[in-house]
C-alpha positions in Angstrom: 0.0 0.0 0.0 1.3 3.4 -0.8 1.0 5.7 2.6 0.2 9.3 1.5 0.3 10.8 5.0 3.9 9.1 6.3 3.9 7.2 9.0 -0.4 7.7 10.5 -2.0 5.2 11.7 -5.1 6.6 10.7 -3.8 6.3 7.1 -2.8 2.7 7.4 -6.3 2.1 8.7 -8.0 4.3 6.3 -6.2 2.5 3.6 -7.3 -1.1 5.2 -10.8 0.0 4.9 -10.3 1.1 2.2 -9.1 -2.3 0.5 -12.3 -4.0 2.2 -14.6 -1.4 0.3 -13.2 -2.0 -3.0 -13.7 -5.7 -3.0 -17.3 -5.2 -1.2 -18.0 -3.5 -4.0 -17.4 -5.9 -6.4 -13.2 -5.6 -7.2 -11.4 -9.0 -6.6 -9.2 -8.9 -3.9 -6.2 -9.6 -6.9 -7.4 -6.5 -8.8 -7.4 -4.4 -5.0 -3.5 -5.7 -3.8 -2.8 -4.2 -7.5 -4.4 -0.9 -7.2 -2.9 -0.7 -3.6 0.3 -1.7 -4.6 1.8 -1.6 -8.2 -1.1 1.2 -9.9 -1.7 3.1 -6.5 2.7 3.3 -6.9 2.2 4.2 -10.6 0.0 6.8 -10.1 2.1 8.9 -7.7 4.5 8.9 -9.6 7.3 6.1 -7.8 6.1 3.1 -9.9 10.3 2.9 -10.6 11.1 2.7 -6.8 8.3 1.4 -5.1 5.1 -0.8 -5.6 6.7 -4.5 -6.7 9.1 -6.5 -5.3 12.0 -6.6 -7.5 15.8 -6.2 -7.9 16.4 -2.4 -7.2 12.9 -1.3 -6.0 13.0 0.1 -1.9 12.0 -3.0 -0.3 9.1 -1.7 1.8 6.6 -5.0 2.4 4.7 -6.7 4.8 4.2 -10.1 5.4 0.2 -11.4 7.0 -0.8 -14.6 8.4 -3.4 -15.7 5.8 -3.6 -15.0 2.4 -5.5 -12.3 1.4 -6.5 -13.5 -1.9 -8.8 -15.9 0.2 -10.1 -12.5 2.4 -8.9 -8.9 1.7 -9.2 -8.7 5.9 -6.5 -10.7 6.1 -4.3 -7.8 5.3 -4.7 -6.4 9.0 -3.1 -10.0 9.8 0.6 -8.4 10.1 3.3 -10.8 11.0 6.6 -9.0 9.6 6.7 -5.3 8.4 10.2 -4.0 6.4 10.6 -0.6 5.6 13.5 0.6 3.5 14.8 -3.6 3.4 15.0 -3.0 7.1 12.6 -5.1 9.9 10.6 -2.5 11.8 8.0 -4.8 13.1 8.0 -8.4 13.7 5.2 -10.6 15.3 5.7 -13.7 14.4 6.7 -15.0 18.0 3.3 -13.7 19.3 1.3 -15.4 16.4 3.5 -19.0 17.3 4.9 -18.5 13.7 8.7 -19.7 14.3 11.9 -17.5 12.8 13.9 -19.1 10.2 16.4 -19.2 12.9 14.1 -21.2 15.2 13.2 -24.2 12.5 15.5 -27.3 12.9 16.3 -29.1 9.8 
């Protein structure tokens, strides 16, 4: 999702609402990670540094519990946020969901 208003988290909750309108209103939740994501980039303007994840792009992502292809609400399922490449929130050892680290092989 592109945040307009840096860092709110009214905006990040907006913008989750948001998401869940579009698809009650008929968009796929495919067609809504797109206009959140890649077009919503491409509109303002940073479709070359942000929007996709791909060699050279600022690797801001989040990672959710469940996919949200199955339910657009599972967006608000945060597990791992990085901004910049860098972690800045991680709750994977409140959800049970082990580290890399923690996984035996």
């Amino acid at each position: 999702m592109i945040d307009h208003v840096r860092g709110g988290v009214a905006t990040k909750e907006a913008a989750l609402l948001e998401m869940g309108l579009w698809v009650r209103d008929g968009a796929t939740p495919w067609q809504t990670l797109l206009a959140a994501t890649r077009h919503g980039a491409e509109v303002c303007g940073v479709g070359a540094e942000l929007g996709t994840v791909e060699v050279g792009k600022l690797a801001d992502l989040i990672v959710v519990g469940a996919n949200p292809l199955e339910d657009i609400t599972n967006v608000r399922r945060l597990q791992l946020v990085l901004k910049e490449g860098r972690v800045v929130s991680d709750k994977r050892l409140l959800s049970g969901i082990p580290r890399p680290e923690e996984v035996s092989s």
